[in-house]
C-alpha positions in Angstrom: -63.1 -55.0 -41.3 -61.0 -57.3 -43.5 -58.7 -54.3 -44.5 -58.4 -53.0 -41.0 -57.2 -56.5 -39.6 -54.7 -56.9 -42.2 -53.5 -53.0 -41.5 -53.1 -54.2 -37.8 -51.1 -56.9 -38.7 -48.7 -55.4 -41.3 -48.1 -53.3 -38.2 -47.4 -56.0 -35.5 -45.1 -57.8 -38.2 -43.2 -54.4 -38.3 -43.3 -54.2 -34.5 -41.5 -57.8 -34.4 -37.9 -58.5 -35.1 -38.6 -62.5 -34.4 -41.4 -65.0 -35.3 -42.2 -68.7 -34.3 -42.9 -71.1 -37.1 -43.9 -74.3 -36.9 -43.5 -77.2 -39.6 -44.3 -80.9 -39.8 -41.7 -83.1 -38.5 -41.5 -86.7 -41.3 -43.0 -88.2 -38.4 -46.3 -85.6 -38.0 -45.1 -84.2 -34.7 -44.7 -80.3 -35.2 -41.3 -78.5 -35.0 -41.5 -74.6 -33.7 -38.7 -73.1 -33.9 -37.6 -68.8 -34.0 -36.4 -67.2 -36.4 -35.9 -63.6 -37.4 -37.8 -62.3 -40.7 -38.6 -59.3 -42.9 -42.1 -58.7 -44.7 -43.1 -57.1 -47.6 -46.7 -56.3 -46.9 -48.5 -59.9 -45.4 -45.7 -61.8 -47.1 -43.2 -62.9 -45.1 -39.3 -64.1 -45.6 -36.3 -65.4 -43.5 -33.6 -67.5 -43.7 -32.9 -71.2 -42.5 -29.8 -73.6 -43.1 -29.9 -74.9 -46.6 -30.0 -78.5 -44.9 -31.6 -78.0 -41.7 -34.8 -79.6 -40.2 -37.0 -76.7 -40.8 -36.3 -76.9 -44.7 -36.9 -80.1 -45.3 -39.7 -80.2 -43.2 -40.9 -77.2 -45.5 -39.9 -79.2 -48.6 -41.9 -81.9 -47.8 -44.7 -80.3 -46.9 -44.9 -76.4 -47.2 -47.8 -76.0 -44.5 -46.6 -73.7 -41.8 -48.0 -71.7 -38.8 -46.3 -68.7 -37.0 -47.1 -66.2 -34.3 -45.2 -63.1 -33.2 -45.8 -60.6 -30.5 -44.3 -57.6 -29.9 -43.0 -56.3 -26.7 -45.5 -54.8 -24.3 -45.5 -52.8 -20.9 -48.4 -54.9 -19.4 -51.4 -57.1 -20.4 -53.9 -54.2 -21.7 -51.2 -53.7 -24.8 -50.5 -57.4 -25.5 -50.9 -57.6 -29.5 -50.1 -60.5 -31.6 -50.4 -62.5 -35.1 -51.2 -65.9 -35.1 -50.9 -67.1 -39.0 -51.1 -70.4 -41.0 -50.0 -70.5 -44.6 -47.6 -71.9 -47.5 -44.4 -71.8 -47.4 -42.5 -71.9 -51.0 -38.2 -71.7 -51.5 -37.0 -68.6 -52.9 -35.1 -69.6 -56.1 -34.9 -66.8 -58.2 -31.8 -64.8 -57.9 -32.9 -61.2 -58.0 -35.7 -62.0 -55.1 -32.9 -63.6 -52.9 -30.6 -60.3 -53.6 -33.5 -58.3 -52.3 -34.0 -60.4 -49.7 -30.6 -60.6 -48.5 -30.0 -56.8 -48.9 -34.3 -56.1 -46.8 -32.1 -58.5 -44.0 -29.4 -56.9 -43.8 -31.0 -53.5 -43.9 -32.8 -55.0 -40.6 -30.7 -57.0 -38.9 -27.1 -55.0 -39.9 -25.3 -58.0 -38.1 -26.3 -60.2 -40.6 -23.4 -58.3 -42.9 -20.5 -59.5 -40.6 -21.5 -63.2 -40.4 -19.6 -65.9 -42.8 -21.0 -69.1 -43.9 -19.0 -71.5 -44.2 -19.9 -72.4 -47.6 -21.7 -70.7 -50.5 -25.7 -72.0 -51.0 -25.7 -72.9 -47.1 -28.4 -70.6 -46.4 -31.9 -70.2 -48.0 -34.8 -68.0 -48.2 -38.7 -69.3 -47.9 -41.5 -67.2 -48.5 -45.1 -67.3 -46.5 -48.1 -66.5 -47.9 -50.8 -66.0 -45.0 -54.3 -68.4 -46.1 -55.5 -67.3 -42.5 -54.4 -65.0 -39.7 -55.7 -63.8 -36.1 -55.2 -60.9 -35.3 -54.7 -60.7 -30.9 -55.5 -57.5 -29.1 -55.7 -57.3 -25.7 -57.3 -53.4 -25.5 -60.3 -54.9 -26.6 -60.8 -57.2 -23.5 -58.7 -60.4 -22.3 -58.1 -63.2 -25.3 -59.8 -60.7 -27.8 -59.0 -62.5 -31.0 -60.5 -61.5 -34.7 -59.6 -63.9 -37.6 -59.3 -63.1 -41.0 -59.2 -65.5 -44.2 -56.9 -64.7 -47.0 -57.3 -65.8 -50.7 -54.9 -64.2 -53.7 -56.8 -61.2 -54.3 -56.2 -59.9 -51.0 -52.4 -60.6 -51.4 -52.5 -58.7 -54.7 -54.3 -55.9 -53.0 -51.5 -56.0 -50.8 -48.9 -56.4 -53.2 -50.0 -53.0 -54.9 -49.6 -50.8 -51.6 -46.1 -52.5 -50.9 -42.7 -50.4 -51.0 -40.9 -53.3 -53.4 -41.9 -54.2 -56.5 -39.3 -56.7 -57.1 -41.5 -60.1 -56.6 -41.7 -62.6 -59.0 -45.8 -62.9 -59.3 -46.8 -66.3 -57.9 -49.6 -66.7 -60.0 -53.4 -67.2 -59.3 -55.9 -65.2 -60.3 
């Protein structure tokens, strides 16, 4: 069941261009916000301002849920992820290559945009601890949850298309 969950959602996150994460505000209110991502198997990365709310919310404390759905024709297709995890800064420079060449290759706009100034943008990295999976074919609200520990990110990490991650350690 466990590898049939995290199937379906490797599939919705392919399905969705956009995600809503939510961090902890300094003052414990949370802050959800969208953002556009790409995934390498149940890892997920995307972009924020280098100074913006989101990362130092994320600095300070790197606990973070998201959800995504993609679009559907009416209620009986309504999928969605629901996820909480860690969120880490990407500071080595070969993973923020690959992940600024996986966005553009998504999002070929991206190419055409200018920051201002160089180091404005940077790259965070979620690693699901705990996802629900939403299907609505299997009845109204139909929700399975699934917990994640490192071994079923390493499972994952074999089956993925890039190799180029730095291991994050654990056992």
């Amino acid at each position: 069941m466990k590898d049939v969950l995290e199937t379906k959602a490797v599939e919705i996150m392919t399905a969705c261009k956009d995600m809503a994460i939510a961090t902890l505000r300094e003052d414990g209110f949370p802050q959800a916000t969208t953002v556009s991502f790409v995934h390498d198997g149940l890892e997920i990365f995307f972009g924020v301002g280098a100074t913006s709310q989101k990362a130092r919310n994320m600095r300070r404390d790197n606990r973070v849920s998201i959800t995504m759905t993609p679009p559907y024709e009416d209620w009986s297709g309504i999928r969605g992820l629901s996820l909480a995890g860690h969120a880490a800064e990407m500071t080595a420079p070969g993973e923020i290559s690959e992940i600024a060449r996986l966005m553009i290759q998504r999002f070929p706009q991206v190419s055409g945009m200018e920051l201002a100034e160089r180091g404005e943008a940077v790259f965070f990295r979620v690693i699901p601890t705990v996802m629900s999976v939403l299907d609505y074919s299997k009845g109204f609200g139909h929700t399975d949850m699934v917990r994640l520990d490192d071994s079923d990110i390493a499972e994952n990490l074999e089956s993925m298309q890039h190799k180029w991650l730095i291991p994050t350690g654990g056992g």
